[in-house]
C-alpha positions as CSV (number, residue, x, y, z in Angstrom):
1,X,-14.3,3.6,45.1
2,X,-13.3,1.0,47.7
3,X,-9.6,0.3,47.7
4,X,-10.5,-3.7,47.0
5,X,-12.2,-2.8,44.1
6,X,-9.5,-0.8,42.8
7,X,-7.2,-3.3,43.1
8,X,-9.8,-5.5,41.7
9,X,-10.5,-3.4,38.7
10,X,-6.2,-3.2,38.2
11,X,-6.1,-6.8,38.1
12,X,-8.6,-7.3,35.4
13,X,-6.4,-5.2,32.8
14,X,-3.0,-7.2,34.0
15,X,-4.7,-10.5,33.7
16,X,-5.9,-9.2,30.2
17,X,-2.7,-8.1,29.5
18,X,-0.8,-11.7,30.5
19,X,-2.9,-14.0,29.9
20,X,-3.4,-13.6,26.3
21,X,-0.3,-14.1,25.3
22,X,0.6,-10.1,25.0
23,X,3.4,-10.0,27.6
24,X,5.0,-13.2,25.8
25,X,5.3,-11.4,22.8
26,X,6.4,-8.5,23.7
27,X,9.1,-9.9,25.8
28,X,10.3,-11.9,23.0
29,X,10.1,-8.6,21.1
30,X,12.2,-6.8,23.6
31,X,15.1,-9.0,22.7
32,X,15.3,-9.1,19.7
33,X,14.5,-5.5,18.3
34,X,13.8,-3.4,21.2
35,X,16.3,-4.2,23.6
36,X,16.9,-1.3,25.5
37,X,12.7,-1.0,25.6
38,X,9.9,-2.4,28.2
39,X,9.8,-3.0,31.8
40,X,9.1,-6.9,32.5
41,X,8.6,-8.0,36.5
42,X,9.2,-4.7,37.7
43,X,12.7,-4.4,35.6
44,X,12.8,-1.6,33.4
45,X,15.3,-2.5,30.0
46,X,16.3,1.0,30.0
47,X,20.3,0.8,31.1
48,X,20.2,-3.1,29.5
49,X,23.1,-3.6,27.7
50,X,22.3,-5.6,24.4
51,X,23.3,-9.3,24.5
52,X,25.5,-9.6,21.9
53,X,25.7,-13.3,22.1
54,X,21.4,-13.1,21.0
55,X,22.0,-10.1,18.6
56,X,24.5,-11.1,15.6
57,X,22.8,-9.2,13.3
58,X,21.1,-5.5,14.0
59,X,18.9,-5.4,11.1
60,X,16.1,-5.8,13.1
61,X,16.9,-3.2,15.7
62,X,18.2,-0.4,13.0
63,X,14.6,-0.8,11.2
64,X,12.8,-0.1,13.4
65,X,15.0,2.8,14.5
66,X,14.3,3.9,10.9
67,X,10.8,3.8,10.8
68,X,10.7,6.0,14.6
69,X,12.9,8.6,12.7
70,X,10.6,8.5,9.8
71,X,7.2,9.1,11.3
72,X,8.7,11.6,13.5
73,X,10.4,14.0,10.5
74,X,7.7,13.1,8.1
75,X,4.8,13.4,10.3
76,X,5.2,15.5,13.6
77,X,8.4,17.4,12.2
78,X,9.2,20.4,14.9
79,X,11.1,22.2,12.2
80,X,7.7,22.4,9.5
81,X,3.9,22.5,10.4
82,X,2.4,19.0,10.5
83,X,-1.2,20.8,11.4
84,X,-3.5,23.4,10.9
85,X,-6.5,24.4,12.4
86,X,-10.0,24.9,10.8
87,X,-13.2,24.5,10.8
88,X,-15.8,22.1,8.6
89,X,-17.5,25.0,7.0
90,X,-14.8,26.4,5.3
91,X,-16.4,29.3,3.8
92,X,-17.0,30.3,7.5
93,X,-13.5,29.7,8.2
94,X,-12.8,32.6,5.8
95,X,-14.8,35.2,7.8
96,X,-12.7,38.6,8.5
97,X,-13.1,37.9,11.9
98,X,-12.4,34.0,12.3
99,X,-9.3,33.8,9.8
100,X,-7.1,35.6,12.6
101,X,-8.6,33.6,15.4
102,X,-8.2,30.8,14.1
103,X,-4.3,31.3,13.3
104,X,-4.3,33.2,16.8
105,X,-5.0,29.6,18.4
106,X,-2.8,27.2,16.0
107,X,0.0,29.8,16.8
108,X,-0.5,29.1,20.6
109,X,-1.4,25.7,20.4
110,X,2.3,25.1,18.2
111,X,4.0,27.3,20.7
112,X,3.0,25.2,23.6
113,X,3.7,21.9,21.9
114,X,7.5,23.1,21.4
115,X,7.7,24.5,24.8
116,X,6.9,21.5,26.5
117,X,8.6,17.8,25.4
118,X,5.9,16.6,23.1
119,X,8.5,16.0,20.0
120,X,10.9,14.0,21.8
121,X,8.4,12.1,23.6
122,X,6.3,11.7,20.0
123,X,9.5,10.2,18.9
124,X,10.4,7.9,21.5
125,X,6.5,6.1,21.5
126,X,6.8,5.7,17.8
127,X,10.0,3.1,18.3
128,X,7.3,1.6,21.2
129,X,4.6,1.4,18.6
130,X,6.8,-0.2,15.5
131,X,7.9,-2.4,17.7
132,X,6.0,-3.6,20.2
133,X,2.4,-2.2,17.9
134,X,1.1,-0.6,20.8
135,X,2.6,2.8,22.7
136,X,1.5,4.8,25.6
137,X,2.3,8.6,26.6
138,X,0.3,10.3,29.0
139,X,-0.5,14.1,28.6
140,X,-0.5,16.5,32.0
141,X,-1.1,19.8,33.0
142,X,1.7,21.5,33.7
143,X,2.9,25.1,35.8
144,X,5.3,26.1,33.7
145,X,5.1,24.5,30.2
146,X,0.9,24.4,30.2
147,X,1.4,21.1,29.0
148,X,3.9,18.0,29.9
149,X,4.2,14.6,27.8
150,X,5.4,11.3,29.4
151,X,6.7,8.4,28.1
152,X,5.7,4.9,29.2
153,X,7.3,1.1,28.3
154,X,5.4,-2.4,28.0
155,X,5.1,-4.1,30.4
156,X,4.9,-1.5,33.3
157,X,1.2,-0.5,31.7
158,X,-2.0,-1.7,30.7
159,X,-5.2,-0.9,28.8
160,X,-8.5,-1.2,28.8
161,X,-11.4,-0.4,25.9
162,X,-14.8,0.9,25.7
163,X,-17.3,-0.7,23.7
164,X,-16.2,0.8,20.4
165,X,-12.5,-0.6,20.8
166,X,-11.5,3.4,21.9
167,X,-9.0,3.2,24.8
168,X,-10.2,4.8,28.1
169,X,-8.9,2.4,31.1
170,X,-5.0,2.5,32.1
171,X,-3.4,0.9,34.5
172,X,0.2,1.3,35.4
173,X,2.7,-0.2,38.1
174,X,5.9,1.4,39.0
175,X,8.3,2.1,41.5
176,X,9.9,5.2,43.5
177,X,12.5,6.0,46.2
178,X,11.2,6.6,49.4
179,X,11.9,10.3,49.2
180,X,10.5,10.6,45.9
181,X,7.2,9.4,47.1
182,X,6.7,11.6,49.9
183,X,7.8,14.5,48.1
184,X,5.6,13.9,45.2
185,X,2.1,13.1,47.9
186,X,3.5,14.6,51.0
187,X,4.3,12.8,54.4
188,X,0.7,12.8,55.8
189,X,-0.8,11.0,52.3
190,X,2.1,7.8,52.7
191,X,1.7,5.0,54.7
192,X,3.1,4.2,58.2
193,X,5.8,2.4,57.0
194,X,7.2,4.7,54.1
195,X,6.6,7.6,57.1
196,X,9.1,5.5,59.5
197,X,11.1,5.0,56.5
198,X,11.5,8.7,55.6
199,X,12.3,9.2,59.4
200,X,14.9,6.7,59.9
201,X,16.6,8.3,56.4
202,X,16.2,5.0,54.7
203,X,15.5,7.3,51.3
204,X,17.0,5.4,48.5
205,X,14.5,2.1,49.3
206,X,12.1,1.7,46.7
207,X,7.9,1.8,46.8
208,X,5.6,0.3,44.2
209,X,2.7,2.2,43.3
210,X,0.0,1.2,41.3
211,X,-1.7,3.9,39.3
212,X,-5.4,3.1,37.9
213,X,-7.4,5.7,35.4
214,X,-11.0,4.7,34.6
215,X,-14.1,6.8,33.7
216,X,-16.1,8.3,36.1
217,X,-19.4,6.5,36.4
218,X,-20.9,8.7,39.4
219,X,-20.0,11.9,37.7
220,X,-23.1,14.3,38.9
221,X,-23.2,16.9,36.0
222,X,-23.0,20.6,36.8
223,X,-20.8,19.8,40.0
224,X,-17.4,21.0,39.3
225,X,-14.4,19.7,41.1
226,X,-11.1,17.0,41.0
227,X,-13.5,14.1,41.7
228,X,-16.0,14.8,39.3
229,X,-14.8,14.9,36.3
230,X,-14.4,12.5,33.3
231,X,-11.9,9.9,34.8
232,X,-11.1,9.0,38.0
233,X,-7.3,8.7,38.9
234,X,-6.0,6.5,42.0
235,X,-2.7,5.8,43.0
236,X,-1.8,4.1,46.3
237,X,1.1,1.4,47.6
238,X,0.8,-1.6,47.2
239,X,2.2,-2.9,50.3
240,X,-0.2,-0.4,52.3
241,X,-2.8,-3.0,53.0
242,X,-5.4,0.0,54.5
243,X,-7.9,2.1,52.6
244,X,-5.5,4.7,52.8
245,X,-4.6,6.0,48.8
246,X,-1.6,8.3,47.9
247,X,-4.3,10.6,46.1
248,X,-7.4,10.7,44.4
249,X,-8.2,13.3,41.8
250,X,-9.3,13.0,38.3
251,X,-9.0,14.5,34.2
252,X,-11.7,16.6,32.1
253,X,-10.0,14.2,28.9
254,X,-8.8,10.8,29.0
255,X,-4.7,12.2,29.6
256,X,-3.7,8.8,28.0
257,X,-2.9,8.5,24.0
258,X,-2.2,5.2,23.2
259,X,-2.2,4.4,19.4
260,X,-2.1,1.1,17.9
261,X,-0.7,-0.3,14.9
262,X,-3.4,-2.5,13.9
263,X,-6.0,-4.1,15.7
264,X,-8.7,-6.9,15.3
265,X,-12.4,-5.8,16.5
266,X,-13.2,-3.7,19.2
267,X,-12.5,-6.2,22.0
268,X,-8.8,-6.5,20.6
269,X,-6.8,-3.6,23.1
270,X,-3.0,-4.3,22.1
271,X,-1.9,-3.9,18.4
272,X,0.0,-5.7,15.9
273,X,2.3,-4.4,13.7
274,X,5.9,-4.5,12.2
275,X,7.8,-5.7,15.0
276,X,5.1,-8.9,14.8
277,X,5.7,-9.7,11.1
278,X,9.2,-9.5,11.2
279,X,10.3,-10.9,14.5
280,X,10.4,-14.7,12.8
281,X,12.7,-12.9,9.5
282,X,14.6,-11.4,12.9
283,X,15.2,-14.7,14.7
284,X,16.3,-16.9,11.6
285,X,18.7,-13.6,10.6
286,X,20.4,-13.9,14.1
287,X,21.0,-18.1,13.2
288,X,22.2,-17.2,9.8
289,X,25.1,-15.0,11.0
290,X,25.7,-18.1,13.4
291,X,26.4,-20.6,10.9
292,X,28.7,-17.9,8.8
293,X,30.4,-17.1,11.4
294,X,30.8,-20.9,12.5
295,X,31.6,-22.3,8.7
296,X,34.1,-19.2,8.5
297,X,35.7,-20.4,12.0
298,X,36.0,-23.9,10.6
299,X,37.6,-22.8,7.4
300,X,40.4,-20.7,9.3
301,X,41.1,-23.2,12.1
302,X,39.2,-26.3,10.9
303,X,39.5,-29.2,14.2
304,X,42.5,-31.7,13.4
305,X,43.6,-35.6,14.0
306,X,47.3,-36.7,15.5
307,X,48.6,-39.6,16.0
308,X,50.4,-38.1,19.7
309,X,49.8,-38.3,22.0
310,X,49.7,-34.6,23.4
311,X,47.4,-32.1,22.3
312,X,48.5,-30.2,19.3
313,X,49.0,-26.1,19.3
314,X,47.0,-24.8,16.5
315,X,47.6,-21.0,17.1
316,X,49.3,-19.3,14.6
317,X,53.4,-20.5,14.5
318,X,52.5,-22.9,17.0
319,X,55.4,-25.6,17.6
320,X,54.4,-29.2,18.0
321,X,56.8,-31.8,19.5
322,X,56.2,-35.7,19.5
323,X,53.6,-35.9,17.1
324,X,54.1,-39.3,15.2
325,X,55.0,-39.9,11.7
326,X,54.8,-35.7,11.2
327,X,51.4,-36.8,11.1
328,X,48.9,-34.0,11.9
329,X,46.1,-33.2,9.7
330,X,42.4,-32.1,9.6
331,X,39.9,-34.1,11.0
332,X,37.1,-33.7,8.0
333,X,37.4,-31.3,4.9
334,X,34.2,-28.5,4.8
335,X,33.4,-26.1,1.6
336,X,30.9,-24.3,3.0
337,X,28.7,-22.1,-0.5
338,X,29.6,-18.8,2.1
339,X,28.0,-16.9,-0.9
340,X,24.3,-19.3,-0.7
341,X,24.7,-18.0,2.9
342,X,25.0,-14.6,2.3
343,X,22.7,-14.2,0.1
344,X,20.1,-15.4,2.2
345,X,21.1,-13.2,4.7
346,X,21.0,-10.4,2.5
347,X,17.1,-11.4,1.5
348,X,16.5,-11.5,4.9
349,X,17.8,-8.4,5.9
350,X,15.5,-6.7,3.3
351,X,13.0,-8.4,4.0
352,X,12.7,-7.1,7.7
353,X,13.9,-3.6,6.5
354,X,10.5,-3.7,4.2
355,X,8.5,-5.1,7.8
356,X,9.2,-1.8,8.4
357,X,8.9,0.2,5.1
358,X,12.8,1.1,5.5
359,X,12.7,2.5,2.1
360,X,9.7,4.6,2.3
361,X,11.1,6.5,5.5
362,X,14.9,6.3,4.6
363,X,14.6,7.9,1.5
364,X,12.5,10.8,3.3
365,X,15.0,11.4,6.0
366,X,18.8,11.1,4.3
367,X,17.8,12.9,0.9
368,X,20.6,15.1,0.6
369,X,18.7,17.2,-1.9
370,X,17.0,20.8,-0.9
371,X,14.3,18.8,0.3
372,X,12.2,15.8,-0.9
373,X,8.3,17.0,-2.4
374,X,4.9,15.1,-1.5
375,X,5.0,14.6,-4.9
376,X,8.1,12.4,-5.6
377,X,7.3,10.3,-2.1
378,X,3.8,10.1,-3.6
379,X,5.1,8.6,-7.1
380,X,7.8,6.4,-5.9
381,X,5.9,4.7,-3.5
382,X,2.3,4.7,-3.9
383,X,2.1,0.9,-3.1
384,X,3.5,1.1,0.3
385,X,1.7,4.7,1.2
386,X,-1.1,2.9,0.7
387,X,-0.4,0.1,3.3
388,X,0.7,3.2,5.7
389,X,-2.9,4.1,5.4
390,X,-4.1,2.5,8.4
391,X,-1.5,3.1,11.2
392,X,-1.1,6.7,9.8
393,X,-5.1,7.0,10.2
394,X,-4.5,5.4,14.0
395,X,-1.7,8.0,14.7
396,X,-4.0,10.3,13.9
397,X,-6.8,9.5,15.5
398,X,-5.3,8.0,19.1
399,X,-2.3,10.3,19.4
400,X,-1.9,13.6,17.1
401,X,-6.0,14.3,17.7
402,X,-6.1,13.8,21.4
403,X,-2.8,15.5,21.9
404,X,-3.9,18.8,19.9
405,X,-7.2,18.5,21.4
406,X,-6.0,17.9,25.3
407,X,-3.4,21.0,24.7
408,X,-6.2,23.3,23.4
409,X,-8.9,22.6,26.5
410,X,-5.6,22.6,28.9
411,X,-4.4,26.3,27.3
412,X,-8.7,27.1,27.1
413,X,-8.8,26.9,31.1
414,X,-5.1,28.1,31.9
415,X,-6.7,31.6,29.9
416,X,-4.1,30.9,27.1
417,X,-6.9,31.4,24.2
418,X,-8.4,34.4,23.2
419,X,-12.0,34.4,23.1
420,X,-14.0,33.2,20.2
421,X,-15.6,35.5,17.4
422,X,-20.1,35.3,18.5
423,X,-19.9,33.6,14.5
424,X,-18.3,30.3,15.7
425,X,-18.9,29.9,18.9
426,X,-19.7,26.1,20.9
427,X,-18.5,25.4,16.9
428,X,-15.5,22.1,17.0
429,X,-12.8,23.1,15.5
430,X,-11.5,20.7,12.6
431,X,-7.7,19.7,12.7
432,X,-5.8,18.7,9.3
433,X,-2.8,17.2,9.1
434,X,0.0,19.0,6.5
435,X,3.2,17.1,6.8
436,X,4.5,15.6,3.8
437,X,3.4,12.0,4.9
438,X,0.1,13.6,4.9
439,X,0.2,15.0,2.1
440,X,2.2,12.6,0.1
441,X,-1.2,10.1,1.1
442,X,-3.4,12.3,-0.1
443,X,-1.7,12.7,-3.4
444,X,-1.8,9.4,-4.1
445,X,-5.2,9.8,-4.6
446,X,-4.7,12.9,-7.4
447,X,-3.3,10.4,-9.9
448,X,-7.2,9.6,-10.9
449,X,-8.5,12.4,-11.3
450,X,-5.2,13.5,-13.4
451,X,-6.0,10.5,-15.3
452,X,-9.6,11.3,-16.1
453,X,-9.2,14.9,-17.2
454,X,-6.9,14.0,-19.4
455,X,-8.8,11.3,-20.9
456,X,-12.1,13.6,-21.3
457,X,-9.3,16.6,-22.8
458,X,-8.5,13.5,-25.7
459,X,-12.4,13.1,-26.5
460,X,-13.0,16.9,-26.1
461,X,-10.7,17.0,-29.2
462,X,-13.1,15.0,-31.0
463,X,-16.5,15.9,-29.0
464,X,-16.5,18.9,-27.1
465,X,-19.4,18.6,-25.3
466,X,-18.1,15.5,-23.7
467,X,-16.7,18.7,-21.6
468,X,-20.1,18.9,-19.5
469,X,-19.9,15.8,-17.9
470,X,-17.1,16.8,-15.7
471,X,-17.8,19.8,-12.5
472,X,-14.3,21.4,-13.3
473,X,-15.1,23.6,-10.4
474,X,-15.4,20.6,-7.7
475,X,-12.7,18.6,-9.3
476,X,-10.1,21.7,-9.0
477,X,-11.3,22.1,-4.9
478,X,-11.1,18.0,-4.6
479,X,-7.2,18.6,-5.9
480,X,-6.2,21.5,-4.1
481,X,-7.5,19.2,-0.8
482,X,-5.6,16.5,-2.1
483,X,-1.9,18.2,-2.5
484,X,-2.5,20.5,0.4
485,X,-2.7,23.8,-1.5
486,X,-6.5,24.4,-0.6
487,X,-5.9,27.6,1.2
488,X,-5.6,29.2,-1.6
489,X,-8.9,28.4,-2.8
490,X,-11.7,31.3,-3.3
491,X,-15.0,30.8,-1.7
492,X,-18.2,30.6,-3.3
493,X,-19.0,34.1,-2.9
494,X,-15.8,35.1,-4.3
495,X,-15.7,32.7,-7.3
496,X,-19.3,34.3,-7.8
497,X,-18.6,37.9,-7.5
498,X,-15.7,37.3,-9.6
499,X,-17.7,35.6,-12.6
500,X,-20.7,38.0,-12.7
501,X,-17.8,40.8,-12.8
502,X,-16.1,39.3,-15.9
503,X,-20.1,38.5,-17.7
504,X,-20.7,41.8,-16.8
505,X,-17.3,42.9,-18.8
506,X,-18.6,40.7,-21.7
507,X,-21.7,42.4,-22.0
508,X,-20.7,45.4,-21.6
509,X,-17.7,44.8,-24.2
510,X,-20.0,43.6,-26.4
511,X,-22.5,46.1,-26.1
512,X,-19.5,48.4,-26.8
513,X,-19.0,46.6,-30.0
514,X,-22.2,47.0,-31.1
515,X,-22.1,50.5,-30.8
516,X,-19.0,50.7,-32.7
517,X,-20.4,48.7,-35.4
518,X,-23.3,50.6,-35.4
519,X,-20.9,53.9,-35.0
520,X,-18.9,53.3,-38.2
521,X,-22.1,52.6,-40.0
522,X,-23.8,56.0,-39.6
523,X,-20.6,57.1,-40.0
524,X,-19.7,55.2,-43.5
525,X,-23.5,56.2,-44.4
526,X,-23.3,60.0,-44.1
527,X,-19.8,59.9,-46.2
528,X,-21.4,58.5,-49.0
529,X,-22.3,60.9,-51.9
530,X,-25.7,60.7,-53.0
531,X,-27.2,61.2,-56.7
532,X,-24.6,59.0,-58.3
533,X,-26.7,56.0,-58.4
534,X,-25.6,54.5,-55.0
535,X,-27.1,51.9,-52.7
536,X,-28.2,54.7,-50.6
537,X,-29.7,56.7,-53.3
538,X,-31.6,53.4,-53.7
539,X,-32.5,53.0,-49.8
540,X,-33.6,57.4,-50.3
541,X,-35.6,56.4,-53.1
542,X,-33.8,59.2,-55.5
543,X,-32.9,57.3,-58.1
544,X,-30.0,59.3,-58.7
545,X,-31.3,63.1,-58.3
546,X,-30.1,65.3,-56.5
């Protein structure tokens, strides 16, 4: 691809990005909850102090600091397993020689995700993605680690969408030192200028690069090298007005995971979320401190009237000469309702802290206790697990999946994996997601089927063959699913070869009854006299002779 179109193709997302009223938001989002977050003209927020004469209130800001903490312990923790591996026949799954396999590869797959920086930068998107509804972290091959993750702002990137709303364009502009450049593409891939640059030591000046990722359109299959793959990766400087890129290579997988919080259709590319809901709650917060802290200001050193001439000292033991008449006093009386005010500020503040389901995640990270179960997160707050539903489901599917899935093909060609058993080979391997968030969802489901045992167990009372309208057999698997303790089920076969063992136990204990039965009789019939008038003289026909 033509530089020009490249360029061309770059402009597209960034017009689609500020013309629709995304980089407006998230500017205005940037100040007041994510201060120290986004990178706006080419100025990253990163070392921004917060302005202090904006932010009265932190409310806002401490959410949604909350709700990153939260989703990072409760859902990706690095000190429990959020994930195991599997596979959708889980009968298969079972075989002697998948079961260690399969454990063989999660085992790998965890070690590299805690080897390289995957929890920290997991952490830091999700603060992007509750507040701006929309993060980005790229995933690259890496020497040492296997894998590498790393972070990116809005406003420095943009996205692009296939025709099913999945994210597969990226776009990013951003800026290096001289030296950094040609260290990172070497001297002979920069342009004249950054080359006379390097040479006249003039290191510390800055270069903007532009960075586009987009699939690969003219990718002939069965060739195998850096230009034919899946996407197509181009960077090159933007004042370099020749053909001339800083490199050209390309990714197997899309290397970009950007989940959303909630989006609209599959044209919508950015997401809205939290940050969006509560950023009006955030703004009117900020004036309410304002007009405390003014009525309070007014009721300690309210404005006064003299009749002198000079202007009186109203600091504290301040001496006033040639005022008239002794005549100072204030210039209007005010009895501001401070409690009305506070009040409202404290509705306010919860409101915003429940933009952000404060509670949900709060409760989950500072419970002092030996640690809080699926099942009590599950009971206390069904409601709002509910409403997680969706940006969990999104976190799932446009950052956990790709991420797991990227690391396996990355450790699958580095020779990381050992080789699969013949039984599941060119199978896909099924990923399932065991943190308590996950499982504390799921649960919320268990709460019908609890309830409809337990009515059928009433009527059984009454009608016990109201018993056969329930499979108990699918109802127990559907629960063990639900509360995450399915690994312990027994397969088919099993559950099989362990009910024909116990009918064959029956039978045969019956059988041995039987016998028994039919043992004491002969034995109860040959210690009965005979000739004395007996039933069995009557069955011998000897009517009592002998």
């Amino acid at each position: 691809m033509e530089k020009k179109d490249a360029n061309k193709r770059f402009d597209g997302l960034k017009q689609e990005y500020e013309s629709k009223g995304w980089l407006a938001s998230h500017k205005e989002i940037s100040k007041y909850i994510c201060p120290n977050r986004g990178c706006f003209n080419g100025i990253p927020n990163d070392g921004k102090m917060i302005d202090h004469k904006v932010i009265l209130d932190a409310t806002g800001i401490s959410a949604n600091e909350t709700l990153a903490s939260g989703i990072a312990s409760t859902l990706t923790s690095e000190a429990h397993p959020f994930f195991r591996i599997g596979l959708q026949d889980r009968e298969l799954a079972e075989f002697r020689t998948v079961r260690p396999y399969l454990s063989a590869v999660q085992d790998i797959i965890y070690s590299i995700l805690s080897r390289s920086n995957f929890y920290g930068a997991g952490h830091s998107m999700y603060e992007e993605l509750g507040g701006f509804a929309t993060g980005a972290v790229g995933q690259f091959e890496d020497y040492y680690t296997v894998t590498r993750f790393q972070n990116f702002t809005v406003g420095e990137f943009y996205l692009g969408v296939d025709i099913r709303g999945k994210v597969d364009k990226f776009a990013r502009e951003y800026q290096q030192t001289v030296e950094q450049v040609v260290k990172d593409f070497g001297i002979d891939n920069v342009s004249i200028e950054t080359q006379n640059k390097y040479n006249n030591k003039n290191l510390d000046q800055y270069i903007t690069i532009r960075h586009l990722i987009i699939p690969n359109t003219e990718r002939i299959s069965g060739k195998i090298d850096n230009r034919n793959m899946g996407w197509r990766s181009y960077k090159w400087e933007v004042s370099n007005q020749d053909e001339k890129y800083l490199s050209v290579s390309g990714f197997e997988e899309f290397p970009i995971h950007a989940p959303r919080w909630g989006v609209v259709g599959t044209s919508s590319v950015y997401g809205k979320g939290p940050g969006w809901k509560a950023l009006g709650d955030v703004k009117m917060l900020q004036v309410l401190q304002k007009d405390k802290l003014l009525a309070l200001a007014k009721l300690n050193d309210p404005p006064v009237r003299t009749n002198g001439r000079d202007r009186p000292n109203t600091l504290p033991g301040g001496i006033n000469f040639n005022i008239q008449d002794g005549s100072l006093a204030p210039l209007y009386q005010i009895n501001p309702d401070i409690q009305a005010i506070e009040n409202t500020i404290f509705k306010t503040q919860q409101k915003i802290d429940s933009h952000f389901y404060k509670d949900l995640f709060l409760m989950m990270v500072n419970d002092d206790r030996s640690g809080v179960t699926a099942r009590e997160v599950a009971e206390r707050h069904e409601e709002k697990l509910i409403q997680c539903g969706p940006f969990i489901h999104k976190i799932k599917d446009e950052f956990l999946d790709p991420s797991i899935n990227r690391t396996y093909n990355i450790a699958l060609r580095a020779g990381k994996l050992p080789p699969p058993p013949e039984e599941i080979q060119g199978m896909e391997l099924k990923i399932e997601y065991i943190s308590v968030l996950a499982q504390a969802q799921k649960m919320v489901g268990t709460t019908a089927i609890e309830q409809h045992t337990r009515f059928v167990g009433t009527i059984a009372a009454i009608k016990p063959e109201v018993l056969d309208i329930i499979n108990w057999d699918k109802a127990a698997v559907r629960y063990g699913e639900m509360v995450g303790s399915d690994d312990i089920i027994r397969s088919k076969e099993e559950i099989a070869e362990i009910r024909q063992a116990a009918q064959k136990a029956a039978e045969q204990a019956q059988m041995q009854q039987a016998v028994g039965n039919a043992v004491q009789g002969a034995k109860v019939l040959s210690d009965t006299p005979v000739g004395q008038n007996s039933a069995l003289d009557a069955l011998m026909g000897t009517g009592g002779q002998s």
